[in-house]
C-alpha positions as CSV (number, residue, x, y, z in Angstrom):
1,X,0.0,0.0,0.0
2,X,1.0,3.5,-0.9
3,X,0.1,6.4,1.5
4,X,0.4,9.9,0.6
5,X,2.0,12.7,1.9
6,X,-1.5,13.5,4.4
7,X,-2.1,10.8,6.7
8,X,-5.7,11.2,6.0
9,X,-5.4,10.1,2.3
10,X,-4.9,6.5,1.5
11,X,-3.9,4.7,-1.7
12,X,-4.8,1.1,-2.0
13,X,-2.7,0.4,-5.3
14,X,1.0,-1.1,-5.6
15,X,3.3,1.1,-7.6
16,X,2.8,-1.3,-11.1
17,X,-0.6,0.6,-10.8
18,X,-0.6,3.1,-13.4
19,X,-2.9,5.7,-12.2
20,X,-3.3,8.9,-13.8
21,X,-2.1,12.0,-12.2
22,X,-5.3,14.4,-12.4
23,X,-7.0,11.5,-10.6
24,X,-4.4,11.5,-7.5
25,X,-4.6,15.3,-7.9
26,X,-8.7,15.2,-7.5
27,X,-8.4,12.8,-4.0
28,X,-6.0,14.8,-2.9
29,X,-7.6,18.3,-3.6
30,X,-11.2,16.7,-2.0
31,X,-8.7,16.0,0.9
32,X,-8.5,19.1,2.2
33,X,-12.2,20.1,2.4
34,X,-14.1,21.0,5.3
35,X,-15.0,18.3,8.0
36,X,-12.7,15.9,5.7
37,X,-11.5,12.6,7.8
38,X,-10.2,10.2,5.0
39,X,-10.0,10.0,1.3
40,X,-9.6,6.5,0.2
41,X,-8.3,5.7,-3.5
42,X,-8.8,2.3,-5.0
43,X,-6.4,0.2,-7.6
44,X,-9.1,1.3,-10.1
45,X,-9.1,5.1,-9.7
46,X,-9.4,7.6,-12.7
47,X,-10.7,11.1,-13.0
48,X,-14.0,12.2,-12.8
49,X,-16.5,15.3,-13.4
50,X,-15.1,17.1,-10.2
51,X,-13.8,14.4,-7.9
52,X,-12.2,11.1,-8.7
53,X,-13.9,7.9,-9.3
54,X,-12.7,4.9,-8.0
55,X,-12.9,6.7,-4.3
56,X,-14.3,6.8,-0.9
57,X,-14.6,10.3,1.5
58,X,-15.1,9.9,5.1
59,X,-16.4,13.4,6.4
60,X,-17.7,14.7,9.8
61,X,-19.9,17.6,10.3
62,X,-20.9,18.1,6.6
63,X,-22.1,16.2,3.6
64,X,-21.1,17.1,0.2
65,X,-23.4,16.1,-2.7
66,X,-21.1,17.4,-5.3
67,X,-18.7,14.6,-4.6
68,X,-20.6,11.3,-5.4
69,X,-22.9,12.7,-9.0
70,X,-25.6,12.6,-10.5
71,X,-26.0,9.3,-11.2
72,X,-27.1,8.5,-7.4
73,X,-27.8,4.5,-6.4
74,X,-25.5,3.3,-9.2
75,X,-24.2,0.4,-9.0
76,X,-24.0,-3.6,-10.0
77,X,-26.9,-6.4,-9.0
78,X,-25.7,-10.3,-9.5
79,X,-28.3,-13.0,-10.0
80,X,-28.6,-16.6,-9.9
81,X,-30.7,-17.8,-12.9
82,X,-32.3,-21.1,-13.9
83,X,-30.0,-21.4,-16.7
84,X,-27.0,-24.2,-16.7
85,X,-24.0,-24.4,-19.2
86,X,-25.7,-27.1,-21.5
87,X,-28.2,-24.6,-22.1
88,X,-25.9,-22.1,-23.6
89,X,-26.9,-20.8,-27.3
90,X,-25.0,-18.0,-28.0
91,X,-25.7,-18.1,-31.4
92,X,-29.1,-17.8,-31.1
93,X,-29.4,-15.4,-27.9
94,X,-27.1,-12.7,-29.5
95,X,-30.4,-12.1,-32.1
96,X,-32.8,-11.9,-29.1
97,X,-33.8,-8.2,-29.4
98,X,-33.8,-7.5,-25.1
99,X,-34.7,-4.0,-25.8
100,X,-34.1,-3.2,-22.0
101,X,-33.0,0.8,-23.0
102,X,-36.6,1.2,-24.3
103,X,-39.5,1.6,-22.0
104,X,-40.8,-0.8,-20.2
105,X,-44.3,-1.0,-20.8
106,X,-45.9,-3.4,-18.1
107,X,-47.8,-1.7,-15.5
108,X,-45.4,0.8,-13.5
109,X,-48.0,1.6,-10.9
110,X,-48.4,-2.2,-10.0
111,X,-44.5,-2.3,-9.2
112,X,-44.4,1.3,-7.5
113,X,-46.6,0.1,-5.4
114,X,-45.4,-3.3,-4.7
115,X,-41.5,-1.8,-4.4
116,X,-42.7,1.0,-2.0
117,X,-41.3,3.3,-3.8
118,X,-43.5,7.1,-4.5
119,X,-44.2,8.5,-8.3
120,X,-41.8,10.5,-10.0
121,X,-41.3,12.1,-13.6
122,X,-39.0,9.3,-14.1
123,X,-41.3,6.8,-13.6
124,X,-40.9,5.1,-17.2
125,X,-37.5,4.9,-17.1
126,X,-37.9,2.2,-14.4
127,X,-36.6,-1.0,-15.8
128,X,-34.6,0.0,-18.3
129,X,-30.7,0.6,-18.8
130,X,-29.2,3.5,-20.0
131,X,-26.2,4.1,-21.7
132,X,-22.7,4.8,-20.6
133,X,-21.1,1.5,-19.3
134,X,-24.3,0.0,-18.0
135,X,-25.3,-3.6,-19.1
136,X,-26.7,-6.5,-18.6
137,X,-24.4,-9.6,-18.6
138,X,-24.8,-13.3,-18.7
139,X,-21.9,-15.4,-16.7
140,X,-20.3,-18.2,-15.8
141,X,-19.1,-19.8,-13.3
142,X,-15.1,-20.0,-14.2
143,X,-13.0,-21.3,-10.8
144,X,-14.0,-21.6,-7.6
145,X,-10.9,-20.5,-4.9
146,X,-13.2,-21.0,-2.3
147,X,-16.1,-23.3,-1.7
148,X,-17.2,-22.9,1.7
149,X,-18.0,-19.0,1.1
150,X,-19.1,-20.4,-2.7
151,X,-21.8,-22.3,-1.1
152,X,-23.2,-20.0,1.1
153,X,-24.7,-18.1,-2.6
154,X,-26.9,-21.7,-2.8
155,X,-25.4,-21.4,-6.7
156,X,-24.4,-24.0,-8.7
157,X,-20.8,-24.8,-10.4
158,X,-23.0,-25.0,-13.2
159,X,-25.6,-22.2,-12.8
160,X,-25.4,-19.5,-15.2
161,X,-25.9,-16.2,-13.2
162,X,-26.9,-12.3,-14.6
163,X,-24.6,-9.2,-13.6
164,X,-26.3,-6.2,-14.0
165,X,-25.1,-2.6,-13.8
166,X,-27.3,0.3,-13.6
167,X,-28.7,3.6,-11.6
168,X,-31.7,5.7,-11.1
169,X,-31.7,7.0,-14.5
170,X,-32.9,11.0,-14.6
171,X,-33.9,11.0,-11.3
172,X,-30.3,11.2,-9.6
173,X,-29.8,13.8,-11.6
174,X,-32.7,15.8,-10.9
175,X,-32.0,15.2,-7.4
176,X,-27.9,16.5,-7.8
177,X,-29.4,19.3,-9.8
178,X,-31.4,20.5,-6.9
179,X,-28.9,20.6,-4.5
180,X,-26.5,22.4,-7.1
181,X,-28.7,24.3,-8.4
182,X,-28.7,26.8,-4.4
183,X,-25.3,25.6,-2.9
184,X,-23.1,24.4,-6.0
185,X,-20.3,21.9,-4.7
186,X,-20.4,23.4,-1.1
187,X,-21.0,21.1,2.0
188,X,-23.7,21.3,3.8
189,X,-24.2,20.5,7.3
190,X,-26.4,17.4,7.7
191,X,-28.9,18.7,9.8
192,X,-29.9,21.8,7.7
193,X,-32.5,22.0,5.3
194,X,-30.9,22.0,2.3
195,X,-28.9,18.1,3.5
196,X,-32.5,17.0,4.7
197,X,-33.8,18.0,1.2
198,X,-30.6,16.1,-0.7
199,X,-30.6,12.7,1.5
200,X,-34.4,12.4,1.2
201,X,-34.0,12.5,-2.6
202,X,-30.9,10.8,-2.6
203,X,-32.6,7.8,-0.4
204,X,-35.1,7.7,-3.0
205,X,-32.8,7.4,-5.8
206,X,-30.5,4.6,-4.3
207,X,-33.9,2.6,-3.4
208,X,-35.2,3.4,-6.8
209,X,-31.8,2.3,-8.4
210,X,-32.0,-1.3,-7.0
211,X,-35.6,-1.7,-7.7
212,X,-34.3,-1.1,-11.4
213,X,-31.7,-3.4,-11.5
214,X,-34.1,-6.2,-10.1
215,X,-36.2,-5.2,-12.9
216,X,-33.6,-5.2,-15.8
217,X,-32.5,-8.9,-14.7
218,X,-36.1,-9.8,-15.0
219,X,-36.6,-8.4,-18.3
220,X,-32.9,-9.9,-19.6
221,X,-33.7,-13.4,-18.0
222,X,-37.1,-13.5,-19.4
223,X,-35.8,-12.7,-23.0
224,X,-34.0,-15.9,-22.5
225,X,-36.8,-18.0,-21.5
226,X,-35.3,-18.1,-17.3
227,X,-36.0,-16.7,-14.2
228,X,-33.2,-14.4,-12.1
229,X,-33.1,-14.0,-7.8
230,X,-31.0,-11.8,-6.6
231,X,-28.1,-12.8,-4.5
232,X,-26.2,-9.5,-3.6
233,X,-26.7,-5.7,-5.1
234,X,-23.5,-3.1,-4.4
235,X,-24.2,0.5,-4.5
236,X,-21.3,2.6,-6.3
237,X,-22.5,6.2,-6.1
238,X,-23.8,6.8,-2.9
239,X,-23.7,8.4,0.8
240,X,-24.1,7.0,4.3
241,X,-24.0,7.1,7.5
242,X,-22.2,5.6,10.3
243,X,-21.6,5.9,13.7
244,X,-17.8,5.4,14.9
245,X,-16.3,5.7,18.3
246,X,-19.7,8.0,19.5
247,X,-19.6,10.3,16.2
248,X,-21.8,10.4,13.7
249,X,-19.6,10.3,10.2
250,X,-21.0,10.0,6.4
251,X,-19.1,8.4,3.6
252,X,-19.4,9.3,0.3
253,X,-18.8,6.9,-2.4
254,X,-17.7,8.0,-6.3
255,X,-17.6,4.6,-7.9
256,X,-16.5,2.7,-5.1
257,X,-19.0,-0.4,-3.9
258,X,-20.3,-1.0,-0.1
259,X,-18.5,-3.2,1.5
260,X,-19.6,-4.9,5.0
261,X,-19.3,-8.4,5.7
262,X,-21.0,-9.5,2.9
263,X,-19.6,-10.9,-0.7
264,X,-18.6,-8.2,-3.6
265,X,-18.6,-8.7,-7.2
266,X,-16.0,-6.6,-9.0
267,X,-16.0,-6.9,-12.4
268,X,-13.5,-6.2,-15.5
269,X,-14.2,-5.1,-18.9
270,X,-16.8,-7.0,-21.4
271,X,-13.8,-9.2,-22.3
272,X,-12.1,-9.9,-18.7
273,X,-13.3,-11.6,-16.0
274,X,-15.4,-10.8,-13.1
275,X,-14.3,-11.7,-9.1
276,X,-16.6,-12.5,-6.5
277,X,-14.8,-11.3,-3.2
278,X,-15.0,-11.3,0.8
279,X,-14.0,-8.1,2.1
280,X,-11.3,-8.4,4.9
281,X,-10.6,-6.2,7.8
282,X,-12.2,-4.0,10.1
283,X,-13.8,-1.9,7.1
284,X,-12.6,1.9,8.6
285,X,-9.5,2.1,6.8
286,X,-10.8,1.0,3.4
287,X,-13.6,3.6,3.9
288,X,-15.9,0.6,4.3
289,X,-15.9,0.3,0.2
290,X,-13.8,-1.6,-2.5
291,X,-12.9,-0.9,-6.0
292,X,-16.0,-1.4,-7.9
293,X,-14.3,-2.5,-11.4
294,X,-11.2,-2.0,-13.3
295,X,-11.3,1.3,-13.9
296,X,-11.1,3.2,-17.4
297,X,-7.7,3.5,-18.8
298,X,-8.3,5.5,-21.6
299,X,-11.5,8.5,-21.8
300,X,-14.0,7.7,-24.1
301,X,-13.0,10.2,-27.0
302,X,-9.3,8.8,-26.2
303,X,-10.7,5.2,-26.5
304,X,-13.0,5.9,-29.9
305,X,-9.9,7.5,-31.7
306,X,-7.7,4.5,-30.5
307,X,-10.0,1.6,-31.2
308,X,-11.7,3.1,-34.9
309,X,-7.6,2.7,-35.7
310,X,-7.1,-0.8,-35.1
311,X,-10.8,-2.9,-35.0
312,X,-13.9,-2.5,-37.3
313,X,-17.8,-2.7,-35.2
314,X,-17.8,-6.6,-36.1
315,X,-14.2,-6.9,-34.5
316,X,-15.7,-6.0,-30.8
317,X,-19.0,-7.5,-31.0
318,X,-17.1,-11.1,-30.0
319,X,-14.2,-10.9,-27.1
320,X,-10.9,-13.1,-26.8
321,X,-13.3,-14.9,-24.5
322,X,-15.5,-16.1,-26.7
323,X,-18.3,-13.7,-25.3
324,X,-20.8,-12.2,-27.8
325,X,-21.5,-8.3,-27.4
326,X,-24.9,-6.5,-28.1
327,X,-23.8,-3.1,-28.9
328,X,-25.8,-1.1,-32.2
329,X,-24.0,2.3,-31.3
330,X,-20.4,2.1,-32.8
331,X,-19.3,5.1,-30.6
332,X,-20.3,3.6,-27.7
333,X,-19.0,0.0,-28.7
334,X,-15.4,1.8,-29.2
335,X,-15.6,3.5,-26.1
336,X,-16.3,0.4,-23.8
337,X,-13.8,-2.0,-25.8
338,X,-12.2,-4.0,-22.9
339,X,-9.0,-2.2,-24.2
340,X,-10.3,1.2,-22.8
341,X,-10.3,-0.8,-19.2
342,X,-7.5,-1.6,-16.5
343,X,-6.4,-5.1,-15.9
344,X,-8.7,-6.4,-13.7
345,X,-6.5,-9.1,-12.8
346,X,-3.8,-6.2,-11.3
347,X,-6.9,-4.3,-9.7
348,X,-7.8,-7.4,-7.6
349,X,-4.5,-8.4,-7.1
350,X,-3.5,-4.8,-5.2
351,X,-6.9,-5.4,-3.3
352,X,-5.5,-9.0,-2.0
353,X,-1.9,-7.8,-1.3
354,X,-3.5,-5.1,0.8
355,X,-5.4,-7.4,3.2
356,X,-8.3,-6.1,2.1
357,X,-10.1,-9.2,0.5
358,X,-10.0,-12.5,-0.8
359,X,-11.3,-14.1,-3.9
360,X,-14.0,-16.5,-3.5
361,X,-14.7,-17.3,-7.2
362,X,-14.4,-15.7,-10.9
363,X,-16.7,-15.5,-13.7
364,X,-16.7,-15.8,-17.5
365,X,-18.8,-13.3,-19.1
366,X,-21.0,-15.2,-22.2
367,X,-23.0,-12.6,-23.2
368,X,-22.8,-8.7,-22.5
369,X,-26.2,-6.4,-23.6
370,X,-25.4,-2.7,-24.0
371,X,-28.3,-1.7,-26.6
372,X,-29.8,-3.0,-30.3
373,X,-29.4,1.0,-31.0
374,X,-27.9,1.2,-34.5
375,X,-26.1,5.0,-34.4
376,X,-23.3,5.0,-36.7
């Protein structure tokens, strides 16, 4: 582990890491904000739209709602589905149209009500994707490194599972563009109004988020002619709270996943691998979070110029895995080329060398759903 030079900034990454500068500047710049306690940096840290992602903040006194986006509740569901390896048909499931960045058109009331969850102008995004690098991905089991934490999931060696990876749509947004809209990317202490206002919204949007992700594996699985149950769900974007040592403290999370006692799923690119982990520890020092993927390497306009170069759209639509890929928008199938990613292998690596998990088992991606879109 590399610290930096303030003993209230922590980098979990070994120096064959190759992180960018801008994104060390950004943890280190948040560092030094009011009511700051820790800013935590993951192997899979890059820069974001104001603060770093890949990152956790630990703050006292004041919550800042600038730090964690718009895109509030973000973050990755994995599902067990009814689906075993014999019944793999790639060929045949890479025509299914899925559609799940189009409405959803069964009755949104019904599950609004059923999900607890109150009406909003967003309410027919519910159960449906988005762009970006959100997706919907069917798996496989590849190794097991542990099977007595592999059987607690009640999965299969042979089970085929869904990983999906989505957020709350426009309504994070809407509820980020609030907040900016009065008090920019100032602070605010969490008992004022204007934090009330934020976290009620924000709540919603992390509780709408999930419900969304349940939905999309429903929709995906269903396409295929299965059923999907959740097993775990990982928020990425998000703020809590916590009490430690009498204190009341919030951590903010930019693309960095909850992590308890429970299992983790940190994935890599379309064309990598994705590990199932046990967090280690006591939690504090890590922020109570983990890296929640491999990172981008490259931007997207960096990643379209650099893959138009060397593939064709047909090129990436099949990985070195053997996975198929359901991308109609060539700009979006250049910038999410597994290329444009970390090693995921390095990421999880620095996480185990650090103490701070342990892999339970990894997973072979079979086919990954981004959107039957055709913009050239």
């Amino acid at each position: 582990m590399n610290t930096l030079t303030e003993t209230n900034v922590r980098l979990f990454a070994s120096p064959k890491s190759w992180i960018e500068g801008e994104a060390l500047r950004q943890v280190y710049a948040t560092s030094k904000l009011d009511g700051m306690r820790l800013a935590v940096g993951f192997p899979d840290l890059h820069p974001g739209k104001g603060s770093a992602v890949g990152a956790a903040f630990v703050t006292e006194g004041l919550v800042y709602p600038y730090l964690i986006g718009g895109d509030i509740g973000c973050g990755m569901a994995l599902f067990k589905t009814d689906l075993v390896r014999r019944d793999v048909k790639l060929d045949r499931w890479a025509q299914i149209s899925f559609d799940l960045e189009h409405v959803w058109t069964d009755e949104i009331a019904e599950v609004l009500a059923k999900e607890e969850l109150e009406s909003t102008d967003f309410d027919e995004a519910l159960g449906t994707l988005g762009g970006g690098n959100h997706f919907a991905e069917l798996q496989a089991v590849e190794e097991v490194l542990n099977a007595r934490e592999f059987k607690k999931l009640g999965l299969g060696k042979q089970q085929l599972v869904t990983l999906v990876h989505s957020g709350s749509r426009g309504l994070g947004e809407s509820v980020l563009r609030d907040y900016v809209a009065e008090h920019q990317a100032s602070g605010s202490d969490p008992e004022s109004f204007a934090a009330a206002a934020y976290l009620q919204g924000h709540d919603l949007a992390v509780r709408w988020a999930k419900v969304n992700r349940k939905l999309l594996a429903e929709r995906f699985a269903q396409a295929l002619g299965a059923e999907a149950s959740l097993l775990w769900d990982g928020c990425h974007n998000s703020i809590t709270r916590r009490e430690l040592e009498g204190e009341t403290v919030w951590v903010h999370r930019k693309g960095a996943v909850v992590a308890e006692d429970e299992t983790v799923m940190i994935p890599g690119s379309r064309g990598s691998l994705s590990y199932l982990v046990k967090p280690l520890g006591d939690g504090e020092s890590r922020a109570w979070s983990l890296a929640h993927g491999a990172g981008r390497k490259w931007a997207r306009s960096e990643a379209r110029l650099r893959m138009r170069e060397r593939f064709g759209k047909e090129q990436l639509l099949q990985t070195s895995l053997g996975s198929r890929v359901i991308c109609g928008e060539r700009d979006l199938l250049y910038e999410e080329a597994p290329a444009a990613y970390k090693n995921i292998e390095a990421v999880i690596q620095d996480l185990v060398d650090a103490g701070l998990v342990s892999v339970i088992a990894t997973f072979r991606p079979l086919l990954t759903y981004k959107t039957r879109a055709d913009q050239r």
